[in-house]
N, CA and C atoms as a LAMMPS dump frame, in Angstrom:
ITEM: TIMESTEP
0
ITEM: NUMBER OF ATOMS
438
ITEM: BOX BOUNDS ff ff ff
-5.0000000000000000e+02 5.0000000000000000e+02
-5.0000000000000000e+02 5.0000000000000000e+02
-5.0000000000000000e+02 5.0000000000000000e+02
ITEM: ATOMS id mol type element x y z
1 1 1 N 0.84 -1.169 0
2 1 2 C 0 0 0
3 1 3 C 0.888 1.235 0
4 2 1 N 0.937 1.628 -0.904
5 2 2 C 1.515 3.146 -1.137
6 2 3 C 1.597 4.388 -0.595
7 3 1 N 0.119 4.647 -0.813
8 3 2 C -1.01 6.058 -0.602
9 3 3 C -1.257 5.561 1.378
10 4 1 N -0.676 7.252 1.297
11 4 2 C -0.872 7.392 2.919
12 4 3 C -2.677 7.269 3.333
13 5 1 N -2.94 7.481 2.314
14 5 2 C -4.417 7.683 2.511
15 5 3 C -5.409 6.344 2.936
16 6 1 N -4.435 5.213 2.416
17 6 2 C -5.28 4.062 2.781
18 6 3 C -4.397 3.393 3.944
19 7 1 N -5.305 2.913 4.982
20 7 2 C -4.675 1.871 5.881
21 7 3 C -5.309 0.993 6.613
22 8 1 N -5.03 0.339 7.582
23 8 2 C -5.601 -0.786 7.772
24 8 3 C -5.669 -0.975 9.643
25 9 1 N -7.222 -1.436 9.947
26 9 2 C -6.582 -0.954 11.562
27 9 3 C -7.623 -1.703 12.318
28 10 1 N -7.446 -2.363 13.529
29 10 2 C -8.906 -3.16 14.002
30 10 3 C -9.907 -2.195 14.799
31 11 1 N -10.829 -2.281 14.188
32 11 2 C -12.116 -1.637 14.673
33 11 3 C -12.462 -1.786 16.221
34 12 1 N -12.113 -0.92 16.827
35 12 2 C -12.658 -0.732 18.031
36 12 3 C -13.492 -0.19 18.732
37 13 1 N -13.948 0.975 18.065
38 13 2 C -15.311 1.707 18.377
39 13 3 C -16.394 1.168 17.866
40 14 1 N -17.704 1.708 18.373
41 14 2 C -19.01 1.135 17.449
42 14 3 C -19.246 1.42 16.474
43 15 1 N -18.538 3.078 16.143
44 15 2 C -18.489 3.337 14.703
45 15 3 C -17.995 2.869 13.526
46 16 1 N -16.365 2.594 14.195
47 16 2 C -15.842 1.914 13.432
48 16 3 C -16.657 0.436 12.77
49 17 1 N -17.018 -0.548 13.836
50 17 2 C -17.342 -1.789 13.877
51 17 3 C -18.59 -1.376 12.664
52 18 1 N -19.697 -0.319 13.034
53 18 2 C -20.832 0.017 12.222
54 18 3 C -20.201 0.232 10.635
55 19 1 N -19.365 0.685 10.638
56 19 2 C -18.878 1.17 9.19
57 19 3 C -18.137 0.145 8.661
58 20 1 N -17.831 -1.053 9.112
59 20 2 C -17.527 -2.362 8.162
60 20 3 C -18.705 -3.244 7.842
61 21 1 N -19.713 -2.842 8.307
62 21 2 C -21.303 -3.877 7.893
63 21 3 C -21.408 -3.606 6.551
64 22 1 N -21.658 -2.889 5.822
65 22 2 C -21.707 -2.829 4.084
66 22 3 C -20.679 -3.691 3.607
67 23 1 N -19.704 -4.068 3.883
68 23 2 C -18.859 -4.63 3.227
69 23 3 C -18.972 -6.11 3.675
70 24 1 N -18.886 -6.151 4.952
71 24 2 C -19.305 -7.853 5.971
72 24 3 C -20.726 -8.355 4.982
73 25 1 N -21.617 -7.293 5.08
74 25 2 C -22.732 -7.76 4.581
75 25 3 C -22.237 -8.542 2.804
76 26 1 N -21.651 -8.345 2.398
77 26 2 C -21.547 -8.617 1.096
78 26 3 C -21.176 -10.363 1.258
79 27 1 N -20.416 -10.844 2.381
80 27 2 C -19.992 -12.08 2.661
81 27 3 C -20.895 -13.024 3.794
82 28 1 N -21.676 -11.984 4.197
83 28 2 C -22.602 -12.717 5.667
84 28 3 C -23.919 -11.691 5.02
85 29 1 N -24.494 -12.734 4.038
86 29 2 C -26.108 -11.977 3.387
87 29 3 C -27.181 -12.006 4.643
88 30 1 N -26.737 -12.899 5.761
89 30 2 C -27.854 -13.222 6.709
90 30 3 C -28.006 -12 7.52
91 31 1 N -26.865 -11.358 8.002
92 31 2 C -26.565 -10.166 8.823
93 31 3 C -27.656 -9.166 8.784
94 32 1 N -27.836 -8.682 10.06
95 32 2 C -29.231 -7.787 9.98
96 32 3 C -28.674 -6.265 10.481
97 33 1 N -28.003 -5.394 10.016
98 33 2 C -27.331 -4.012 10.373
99 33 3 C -27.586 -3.827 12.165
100 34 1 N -28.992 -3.697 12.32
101 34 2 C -29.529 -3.295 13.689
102 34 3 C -28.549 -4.338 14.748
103 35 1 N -28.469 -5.519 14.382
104 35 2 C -27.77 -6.455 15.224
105 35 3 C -26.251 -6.381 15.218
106 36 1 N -25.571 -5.879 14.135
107 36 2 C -23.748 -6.154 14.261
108 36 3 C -23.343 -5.521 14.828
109 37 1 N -23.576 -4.663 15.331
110 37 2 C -22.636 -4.385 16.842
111 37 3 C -22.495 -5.472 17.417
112 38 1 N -23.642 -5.593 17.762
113 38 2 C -24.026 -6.517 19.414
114 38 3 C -23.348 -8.016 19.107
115 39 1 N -23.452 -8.178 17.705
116 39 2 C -22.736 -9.76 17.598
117 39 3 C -21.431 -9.341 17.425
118 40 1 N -20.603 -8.05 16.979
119 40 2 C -19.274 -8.037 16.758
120 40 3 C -18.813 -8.006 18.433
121 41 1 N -19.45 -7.542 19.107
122 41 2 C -18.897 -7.379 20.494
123 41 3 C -18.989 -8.768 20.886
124 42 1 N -20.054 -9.362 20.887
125 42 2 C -19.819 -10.686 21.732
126 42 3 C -19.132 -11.415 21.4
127 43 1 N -18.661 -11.669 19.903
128 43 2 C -17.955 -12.449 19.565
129 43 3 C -16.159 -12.063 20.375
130 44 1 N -15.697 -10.895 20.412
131 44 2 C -14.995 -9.849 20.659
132 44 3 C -14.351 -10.593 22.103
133 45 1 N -15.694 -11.145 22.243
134 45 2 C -15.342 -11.289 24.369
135 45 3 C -14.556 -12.996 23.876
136 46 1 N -14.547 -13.531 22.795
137 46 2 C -14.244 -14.958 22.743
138 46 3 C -12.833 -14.712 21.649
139 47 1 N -12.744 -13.556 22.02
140 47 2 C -11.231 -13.377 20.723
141 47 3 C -11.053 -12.995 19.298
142 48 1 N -12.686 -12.28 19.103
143 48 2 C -12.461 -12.158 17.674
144 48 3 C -12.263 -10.799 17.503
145 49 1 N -11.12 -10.412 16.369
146 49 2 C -11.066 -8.994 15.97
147 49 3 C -11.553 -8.803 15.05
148 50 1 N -12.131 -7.7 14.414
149 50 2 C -12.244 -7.09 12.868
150 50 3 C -11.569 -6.005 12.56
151 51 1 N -11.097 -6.843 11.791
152 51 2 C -9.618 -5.57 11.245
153 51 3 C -10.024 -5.005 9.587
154 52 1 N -10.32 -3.611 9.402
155 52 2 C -10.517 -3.51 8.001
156 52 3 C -9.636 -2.126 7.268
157 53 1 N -9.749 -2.517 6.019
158 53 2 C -8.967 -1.777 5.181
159 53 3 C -9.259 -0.281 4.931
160 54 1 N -9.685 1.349 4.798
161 54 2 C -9.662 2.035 4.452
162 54 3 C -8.962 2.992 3.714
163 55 1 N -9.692 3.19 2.626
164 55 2 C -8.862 4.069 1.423
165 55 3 C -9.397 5.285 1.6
166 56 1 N -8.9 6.39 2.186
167 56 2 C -9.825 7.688 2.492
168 56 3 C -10.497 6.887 3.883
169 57 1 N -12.457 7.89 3.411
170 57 2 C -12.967 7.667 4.57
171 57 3 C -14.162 6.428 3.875
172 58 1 N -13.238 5.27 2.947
173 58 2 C -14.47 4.154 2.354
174 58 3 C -13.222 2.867 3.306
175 59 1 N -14.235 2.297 3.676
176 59 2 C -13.886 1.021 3.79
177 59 3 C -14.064 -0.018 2.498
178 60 1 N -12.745 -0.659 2.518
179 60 2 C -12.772 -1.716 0.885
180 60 3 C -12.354 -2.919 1.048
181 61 1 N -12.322 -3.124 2.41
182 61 2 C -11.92 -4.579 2.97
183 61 3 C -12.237 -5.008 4.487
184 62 1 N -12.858 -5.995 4.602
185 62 2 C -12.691 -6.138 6.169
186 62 3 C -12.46 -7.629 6.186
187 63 1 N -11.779 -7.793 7.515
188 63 2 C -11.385 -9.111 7.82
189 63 3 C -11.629 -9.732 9.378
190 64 1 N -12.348 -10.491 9.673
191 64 2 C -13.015 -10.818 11.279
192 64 3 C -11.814 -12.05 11.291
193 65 1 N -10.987 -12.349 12.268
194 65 2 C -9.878 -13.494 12.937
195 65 3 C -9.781 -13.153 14.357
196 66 1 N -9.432 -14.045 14.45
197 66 2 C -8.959 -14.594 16.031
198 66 3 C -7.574 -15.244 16.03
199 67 1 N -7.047 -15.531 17.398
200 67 2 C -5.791 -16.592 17.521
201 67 3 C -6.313 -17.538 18.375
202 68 1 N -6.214 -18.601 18.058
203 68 2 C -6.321 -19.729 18.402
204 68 3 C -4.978 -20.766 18.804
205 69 1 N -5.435 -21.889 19.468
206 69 2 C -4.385 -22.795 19.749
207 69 3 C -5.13 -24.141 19.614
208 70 1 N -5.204 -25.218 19.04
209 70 2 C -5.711 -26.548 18.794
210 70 3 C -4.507 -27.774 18.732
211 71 1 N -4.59 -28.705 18.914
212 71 2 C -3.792 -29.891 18.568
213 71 3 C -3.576 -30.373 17.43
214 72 1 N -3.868 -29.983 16.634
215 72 2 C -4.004 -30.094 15.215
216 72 3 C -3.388 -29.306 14.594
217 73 1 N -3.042 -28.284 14.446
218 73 2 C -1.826 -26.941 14.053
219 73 3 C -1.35 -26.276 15.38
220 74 1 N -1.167 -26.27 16.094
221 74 2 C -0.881 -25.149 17.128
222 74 3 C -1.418 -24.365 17.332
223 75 1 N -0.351 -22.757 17.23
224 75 2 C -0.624 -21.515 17.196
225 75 3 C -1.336 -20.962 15.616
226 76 1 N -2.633 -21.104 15.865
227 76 2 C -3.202 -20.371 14.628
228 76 3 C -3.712 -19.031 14.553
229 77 1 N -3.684 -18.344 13.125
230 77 2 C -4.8 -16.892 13.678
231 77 3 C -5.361 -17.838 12.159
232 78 1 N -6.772 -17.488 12.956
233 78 2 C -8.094 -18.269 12.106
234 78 3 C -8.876 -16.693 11.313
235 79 1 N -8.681 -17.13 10.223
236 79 2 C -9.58 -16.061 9.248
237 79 3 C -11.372 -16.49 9.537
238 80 1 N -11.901 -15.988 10.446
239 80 2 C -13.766 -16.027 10.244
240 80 3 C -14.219 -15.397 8.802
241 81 1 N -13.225 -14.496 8.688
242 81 2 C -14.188 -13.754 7.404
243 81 3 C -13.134 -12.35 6.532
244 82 1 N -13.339 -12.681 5.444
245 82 2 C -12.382 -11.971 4.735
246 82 3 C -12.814 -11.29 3.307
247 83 1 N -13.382 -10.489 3.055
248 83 2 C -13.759 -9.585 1.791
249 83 3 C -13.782 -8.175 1.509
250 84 1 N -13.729 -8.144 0.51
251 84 2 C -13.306 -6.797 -0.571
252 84 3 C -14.565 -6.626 -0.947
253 85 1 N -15.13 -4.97 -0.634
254 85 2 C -16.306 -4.48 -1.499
255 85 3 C -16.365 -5.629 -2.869
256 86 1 N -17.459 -5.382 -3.736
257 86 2 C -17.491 -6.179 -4.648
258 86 3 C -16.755 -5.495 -5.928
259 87 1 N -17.187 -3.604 -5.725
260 87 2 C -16.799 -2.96 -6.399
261 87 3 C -15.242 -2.663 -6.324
262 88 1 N -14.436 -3.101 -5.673
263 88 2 C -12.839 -2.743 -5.282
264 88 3 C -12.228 -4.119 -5.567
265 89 1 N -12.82 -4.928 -6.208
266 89 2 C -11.902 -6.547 -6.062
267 89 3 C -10.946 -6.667 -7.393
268 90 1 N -10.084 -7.233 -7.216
269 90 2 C -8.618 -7.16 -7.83
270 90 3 C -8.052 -5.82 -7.856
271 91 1 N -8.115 -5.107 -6.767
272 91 2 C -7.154 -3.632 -6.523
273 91 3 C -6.176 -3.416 -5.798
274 92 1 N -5.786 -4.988 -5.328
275 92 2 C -4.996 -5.03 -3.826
276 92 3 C -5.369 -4.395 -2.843
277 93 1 N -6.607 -4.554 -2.755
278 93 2 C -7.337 -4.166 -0.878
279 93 3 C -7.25 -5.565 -0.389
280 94 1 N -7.784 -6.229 -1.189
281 94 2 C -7.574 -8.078 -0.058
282 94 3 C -6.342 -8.347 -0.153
283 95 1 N -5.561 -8.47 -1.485
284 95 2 C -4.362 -8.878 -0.924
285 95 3 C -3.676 -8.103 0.195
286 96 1 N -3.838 -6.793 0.9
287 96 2 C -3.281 -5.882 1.156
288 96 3 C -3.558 -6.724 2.435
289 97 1 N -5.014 -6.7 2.851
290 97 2 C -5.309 -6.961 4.306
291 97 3 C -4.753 -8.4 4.375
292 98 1 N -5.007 -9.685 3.373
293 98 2 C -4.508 -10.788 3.344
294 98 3 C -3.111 -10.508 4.08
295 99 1 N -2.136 -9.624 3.751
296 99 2 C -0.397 -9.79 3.866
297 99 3 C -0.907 -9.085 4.873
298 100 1 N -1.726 -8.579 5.706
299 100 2 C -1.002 -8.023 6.876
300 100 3 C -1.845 -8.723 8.327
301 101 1 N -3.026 -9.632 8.011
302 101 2 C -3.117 -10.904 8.294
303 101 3 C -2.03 -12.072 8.835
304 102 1 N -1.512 -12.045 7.678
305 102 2 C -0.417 -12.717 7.718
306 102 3 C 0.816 -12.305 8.685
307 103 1 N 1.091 -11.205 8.833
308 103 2 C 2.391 -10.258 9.938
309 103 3 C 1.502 -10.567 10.67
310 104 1 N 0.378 -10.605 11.17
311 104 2 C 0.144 -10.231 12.598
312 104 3 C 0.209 -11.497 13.07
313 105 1 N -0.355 -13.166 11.888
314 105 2 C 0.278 -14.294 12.197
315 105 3 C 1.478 -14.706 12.93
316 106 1 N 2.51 -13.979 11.655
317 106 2 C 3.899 -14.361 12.323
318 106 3 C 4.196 -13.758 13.422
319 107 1 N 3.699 -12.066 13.963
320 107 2 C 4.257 -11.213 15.163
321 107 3 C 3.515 -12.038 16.318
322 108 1 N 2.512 -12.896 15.937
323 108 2 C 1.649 -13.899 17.148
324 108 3 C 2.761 -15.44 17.225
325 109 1 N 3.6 -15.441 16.613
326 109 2 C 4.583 -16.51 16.699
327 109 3 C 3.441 -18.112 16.345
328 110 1 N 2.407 -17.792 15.383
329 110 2 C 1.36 -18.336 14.821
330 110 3 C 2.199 -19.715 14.234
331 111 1 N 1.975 -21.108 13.871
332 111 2 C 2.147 -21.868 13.015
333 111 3 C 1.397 -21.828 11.851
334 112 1 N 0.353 -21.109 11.641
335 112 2 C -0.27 -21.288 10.344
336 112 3 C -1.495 -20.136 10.17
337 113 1 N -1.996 -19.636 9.201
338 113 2 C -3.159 -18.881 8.963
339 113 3 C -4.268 -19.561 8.281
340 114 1 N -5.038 -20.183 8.604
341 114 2 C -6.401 -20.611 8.107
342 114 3 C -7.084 -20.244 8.296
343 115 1 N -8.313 -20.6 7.09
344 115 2 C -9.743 -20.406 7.222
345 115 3 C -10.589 -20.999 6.313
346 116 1 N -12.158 -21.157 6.398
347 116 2 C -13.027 -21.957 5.245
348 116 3 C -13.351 -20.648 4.688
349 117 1 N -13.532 -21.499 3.58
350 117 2 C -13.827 -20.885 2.421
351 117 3 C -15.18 -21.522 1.946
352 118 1 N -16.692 -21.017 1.894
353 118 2 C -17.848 -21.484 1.175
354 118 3 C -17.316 -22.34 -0.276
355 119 1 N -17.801 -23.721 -0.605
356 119 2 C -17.457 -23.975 -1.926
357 119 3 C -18.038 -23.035 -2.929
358 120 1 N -18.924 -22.517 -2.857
359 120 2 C -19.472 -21.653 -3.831
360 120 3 C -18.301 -20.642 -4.972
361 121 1 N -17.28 -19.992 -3.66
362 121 2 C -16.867 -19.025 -3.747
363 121 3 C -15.437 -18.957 -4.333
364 122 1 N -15.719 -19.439 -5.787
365 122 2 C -14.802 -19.982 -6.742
366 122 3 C -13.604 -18.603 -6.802
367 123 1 N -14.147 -17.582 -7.16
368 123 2 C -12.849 -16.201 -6.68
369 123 3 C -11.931 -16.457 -5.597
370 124 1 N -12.763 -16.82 -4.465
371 124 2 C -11.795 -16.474 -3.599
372 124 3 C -10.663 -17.673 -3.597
373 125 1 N -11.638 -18.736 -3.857
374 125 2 C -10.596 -19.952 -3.909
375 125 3 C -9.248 -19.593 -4.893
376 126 1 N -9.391 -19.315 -6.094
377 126 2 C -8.002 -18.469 -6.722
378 126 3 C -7.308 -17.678 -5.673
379 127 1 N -8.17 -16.647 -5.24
380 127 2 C -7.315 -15.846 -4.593
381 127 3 C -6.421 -16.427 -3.161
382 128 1 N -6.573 -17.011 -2.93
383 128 2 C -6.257 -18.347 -1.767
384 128 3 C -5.463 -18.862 -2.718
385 129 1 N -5.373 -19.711 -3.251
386 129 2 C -4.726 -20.794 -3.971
387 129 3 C -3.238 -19.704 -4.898
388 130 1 N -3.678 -18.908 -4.897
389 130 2 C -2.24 -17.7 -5.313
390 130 3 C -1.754 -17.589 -4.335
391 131 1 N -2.02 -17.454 -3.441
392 131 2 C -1.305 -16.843 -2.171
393 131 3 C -0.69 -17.975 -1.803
394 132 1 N -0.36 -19.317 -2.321
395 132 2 C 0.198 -20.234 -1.714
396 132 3 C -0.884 -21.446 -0.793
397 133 1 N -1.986 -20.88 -0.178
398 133 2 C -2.489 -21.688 0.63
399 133 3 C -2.793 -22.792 -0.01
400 134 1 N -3.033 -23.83 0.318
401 134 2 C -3.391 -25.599 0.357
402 134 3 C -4.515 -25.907 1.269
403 135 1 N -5.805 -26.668 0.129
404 135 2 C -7.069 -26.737 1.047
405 135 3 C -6.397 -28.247 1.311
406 136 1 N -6.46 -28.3 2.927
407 136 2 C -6.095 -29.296 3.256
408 136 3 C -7.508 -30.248 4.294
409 137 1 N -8.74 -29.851 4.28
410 137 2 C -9.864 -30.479 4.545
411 137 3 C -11.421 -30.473 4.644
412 138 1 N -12.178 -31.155 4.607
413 138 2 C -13.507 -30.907 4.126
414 138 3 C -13.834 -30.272 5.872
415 139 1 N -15.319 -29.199 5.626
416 139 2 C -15.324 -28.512 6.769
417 139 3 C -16.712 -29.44 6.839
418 140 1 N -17.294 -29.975 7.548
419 140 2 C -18.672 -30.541 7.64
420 140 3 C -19.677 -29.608 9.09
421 141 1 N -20.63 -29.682 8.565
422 141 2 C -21.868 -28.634 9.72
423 141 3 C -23.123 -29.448 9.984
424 142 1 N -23.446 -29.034 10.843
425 142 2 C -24.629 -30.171 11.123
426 142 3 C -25.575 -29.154 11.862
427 143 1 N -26.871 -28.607 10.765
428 143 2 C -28.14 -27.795 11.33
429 143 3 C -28.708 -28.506 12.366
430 144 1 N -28.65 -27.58 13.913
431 144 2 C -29.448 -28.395 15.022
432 144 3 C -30.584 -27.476 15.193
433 145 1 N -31.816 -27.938 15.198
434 145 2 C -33.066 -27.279 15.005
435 145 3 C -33.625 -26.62 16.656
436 146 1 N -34.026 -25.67 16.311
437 146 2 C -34.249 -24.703 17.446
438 146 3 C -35.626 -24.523 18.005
């Protein structure tokens, strides 16, 4: 990233958090505006950050992760959620936030950066699969009725 004008920073206010929903919304269609605060905070209390991109005063990327520790990789920071306006994609806003994802991996002394990816979401899978990553397993879910 070049331009002083764009940078990248985790949302900590409600404003902030409020002003990455247009873009979240583009990847989480279920999301209801009135509610993302209240779910970005709670999630917040279990380790999750949202870190997003701004060029000026537009947001063109946001990214929801955590760090984790499992028996299965170690030290991970887990991508929940990762997208580029629809209108900003291939401009290096994702790769931008992708690579700095990634530093905050390694400055977490992380073994690995993962995350699922919807099969649907044949773009991103390129954009993943450039960056080096390797889908290394099926994610399975099981709807429990309420």
């Amino acid at each position: 990233m070049k331009s002083a004008a764009k940078r990248i920073a985790v949302a900590r206010t409600d404003d902030e958090i409020r002003a990455c929903f247009a873009v979240m919304r583009q990847l989480r269609l279920h999301l209801a505006e009135s509610e993302f605060v209240t779910r970005i905070r709670r999630q917040q209390e279990g380790g999750y950050q949202l870190a997003y991109l701004s060029d000026g005063d537009v947001i063109r990327s946001v990214g929801g992760f955590r760090l984790l520790e499992n028996l299965a990789s170690g030290r991970v920071l887990y991508v929940d959620d990762l997208v580029s306006d629809e209108q900003d994609r291939s401009k290096g806003y994702g790769e931008a936030l992708f690579d700095w994802l990634l530093e905050r991996a390694r400055s977490n002394d992380c073994h690995t950066l993962e995350l699922d990816s919807g099969v649907q979401r044949f773009g991103a899978h390129r954009f993943y699969l450039r960056h080096r990553m390797d889908i290394v397993s099926h994610h399975f879910r099981l709807d429990l009725p309420r």
